[in-house]
C-alpha positions as CSV (number, residue, x, y, z in Angstrom):
1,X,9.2,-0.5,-16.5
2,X,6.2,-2.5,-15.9
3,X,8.6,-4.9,-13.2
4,X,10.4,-6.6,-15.6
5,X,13.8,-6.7,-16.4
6,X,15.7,-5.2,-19.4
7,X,17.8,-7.7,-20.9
8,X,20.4,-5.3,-22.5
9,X,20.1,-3.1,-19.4
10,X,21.0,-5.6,-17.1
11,X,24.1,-7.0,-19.2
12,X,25.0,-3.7,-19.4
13,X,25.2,-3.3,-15.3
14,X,26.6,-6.6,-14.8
15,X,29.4,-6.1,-16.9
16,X,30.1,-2.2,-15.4
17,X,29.9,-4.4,-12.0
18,X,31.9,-7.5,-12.6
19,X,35.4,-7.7,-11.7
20,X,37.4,-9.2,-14.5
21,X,40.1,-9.6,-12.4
22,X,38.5,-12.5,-11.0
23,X,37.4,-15.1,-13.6
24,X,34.3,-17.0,-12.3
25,X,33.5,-21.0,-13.5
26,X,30.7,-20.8,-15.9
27,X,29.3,-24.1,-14.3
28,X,29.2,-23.3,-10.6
29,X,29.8,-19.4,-10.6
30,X,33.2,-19.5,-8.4
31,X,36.4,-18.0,-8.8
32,X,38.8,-20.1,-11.5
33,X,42.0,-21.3,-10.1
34,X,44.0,-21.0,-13.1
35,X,47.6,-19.8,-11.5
36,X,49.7,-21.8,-8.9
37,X,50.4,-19.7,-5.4
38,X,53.8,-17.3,-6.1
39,X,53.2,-17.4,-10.0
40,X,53.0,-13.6,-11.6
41,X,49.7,-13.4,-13.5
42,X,50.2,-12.1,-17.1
43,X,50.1,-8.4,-17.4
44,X,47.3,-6.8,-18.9
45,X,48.2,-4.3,-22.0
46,X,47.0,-0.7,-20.2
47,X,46.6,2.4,-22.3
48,X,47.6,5.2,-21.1
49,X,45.9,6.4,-17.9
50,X,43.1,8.8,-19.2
51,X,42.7,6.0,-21.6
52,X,41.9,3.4,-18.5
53,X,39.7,5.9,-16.4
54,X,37.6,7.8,-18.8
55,X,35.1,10.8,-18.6
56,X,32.0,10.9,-16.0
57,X,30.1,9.2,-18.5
58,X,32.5,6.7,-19.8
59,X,33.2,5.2,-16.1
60,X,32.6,1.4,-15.8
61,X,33.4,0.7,-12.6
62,X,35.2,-1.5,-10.4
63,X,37.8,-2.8,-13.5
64,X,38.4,0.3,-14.6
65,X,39.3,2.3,-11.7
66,X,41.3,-0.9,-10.5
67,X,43.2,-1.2,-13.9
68,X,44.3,3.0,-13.6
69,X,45.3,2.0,-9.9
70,X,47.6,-0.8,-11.0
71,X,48.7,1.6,-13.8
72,X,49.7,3.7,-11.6
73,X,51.4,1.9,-9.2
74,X,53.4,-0.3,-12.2
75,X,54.7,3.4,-13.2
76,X,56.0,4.7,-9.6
77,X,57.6,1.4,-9.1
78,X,59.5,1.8,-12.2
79,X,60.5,5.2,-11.4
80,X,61.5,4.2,-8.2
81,X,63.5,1.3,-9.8
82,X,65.3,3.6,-11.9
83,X,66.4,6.2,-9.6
84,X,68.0,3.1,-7.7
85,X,70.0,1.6,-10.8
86,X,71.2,5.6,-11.6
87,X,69.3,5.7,-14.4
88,X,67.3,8.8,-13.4
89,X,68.3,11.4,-11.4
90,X,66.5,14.5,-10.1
91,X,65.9,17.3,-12.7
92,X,67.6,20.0,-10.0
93,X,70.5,18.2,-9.7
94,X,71.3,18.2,-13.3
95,X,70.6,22.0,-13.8
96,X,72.5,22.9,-10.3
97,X,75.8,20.5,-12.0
98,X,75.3,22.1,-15.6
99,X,75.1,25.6,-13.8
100,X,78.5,25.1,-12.0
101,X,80.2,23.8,-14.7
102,X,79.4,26.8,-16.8
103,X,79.9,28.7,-14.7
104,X,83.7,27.9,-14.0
105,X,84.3,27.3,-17.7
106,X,83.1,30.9,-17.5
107,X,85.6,32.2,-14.9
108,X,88.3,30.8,-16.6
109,X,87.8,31.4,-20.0
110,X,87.4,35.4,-18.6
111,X,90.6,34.9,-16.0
112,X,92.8,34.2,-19.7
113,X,93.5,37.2,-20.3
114,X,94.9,38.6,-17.3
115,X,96.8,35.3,-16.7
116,X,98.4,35.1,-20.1
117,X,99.0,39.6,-21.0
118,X,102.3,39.4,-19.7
119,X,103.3,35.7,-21.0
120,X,102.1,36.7,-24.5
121,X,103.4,40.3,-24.4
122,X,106.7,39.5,-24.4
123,X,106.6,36.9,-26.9
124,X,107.8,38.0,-30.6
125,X,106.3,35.0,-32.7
126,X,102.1,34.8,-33.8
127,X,102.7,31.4,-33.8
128,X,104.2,31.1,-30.2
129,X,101.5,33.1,-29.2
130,X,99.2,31.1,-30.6
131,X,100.3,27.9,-29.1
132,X,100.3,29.4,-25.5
133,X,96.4,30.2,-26.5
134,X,96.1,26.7,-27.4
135,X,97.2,24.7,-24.4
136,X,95.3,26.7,-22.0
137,X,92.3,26.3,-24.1
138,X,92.6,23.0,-24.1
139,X,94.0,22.7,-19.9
140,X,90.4,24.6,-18.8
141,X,88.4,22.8,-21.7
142,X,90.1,19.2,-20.3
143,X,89.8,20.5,-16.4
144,X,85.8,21.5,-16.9
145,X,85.9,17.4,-18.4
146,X,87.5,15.9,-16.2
147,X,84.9,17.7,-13.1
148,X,83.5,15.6,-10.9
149,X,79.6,15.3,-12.4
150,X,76.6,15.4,-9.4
């Protein structure tokens, strides 16, 4: 171009190059001091990451990839924060405890039989029989409860 400089092309760069993050005095160009030393700056409101990075041809730059970074890092910290208060626990865990637990409610519930055939043979009355049922129902249903949880 002729050596002179495209107005809309150059706002264009400076703006893909600029980092926002730093605010600059319109007068004399240098970094604004607008937060005292220890005080949180105000957080920006991200989008979701593919939001924040964009395609090849959507890339801006420095911001951009800076924002996703901090994104990023905001995210694993709260993960990390939650797995210390208990409030998220590993998805293995959880399957191996629900897998046990079924499991003994299962060897119970199939033990039943042979444990109560000679109780409930000898008993004369449906309804004595069924309250036998009943209780030991409810003993494994209240001993899978009361199981100690991972």
């Amino acid at each position: 171009m002729d050596g002179k400089i495209s107005p809309a092309s150059a706002d264009q760069q400076w703006q893909e190059n600029t980092d926002q993050s730093k605010p600059r005095n319109r007068i004399t160009g240098n970094p604004k001091q607008t937060k005292t030393p220890g005080e949180p700056s105000e957080p920006m409101d991200l989008g979701a990451p593919d939001e924040i990075i964009g395609g090849p041809s959507t890339a801006t730059g420095y911001a951009k990839a800076r924002a996703a970074r901090e994104l990023y890092q905001a995210q694993l910290a709260k993960l990390e924060l939650d797995r210390k208060r208990g409030t998220l626990v590993r998805a293995d865990e959880v399957r191996l405890g629900a897998f046990n637990m079924a499991r003994k409610a299962r060897d119970q519930l199939i033990a039943l039989p042979e444990r109560l055939a000679s109780v409930l043979a000898a008993i004369q009355e449906p309804a004595e029989v069924q309250r036998i049922l009943e209780e030991e129902i409810e003993r494994i249903c209240q001993e899978i409860a009361d199981a100690e949880r991972p």
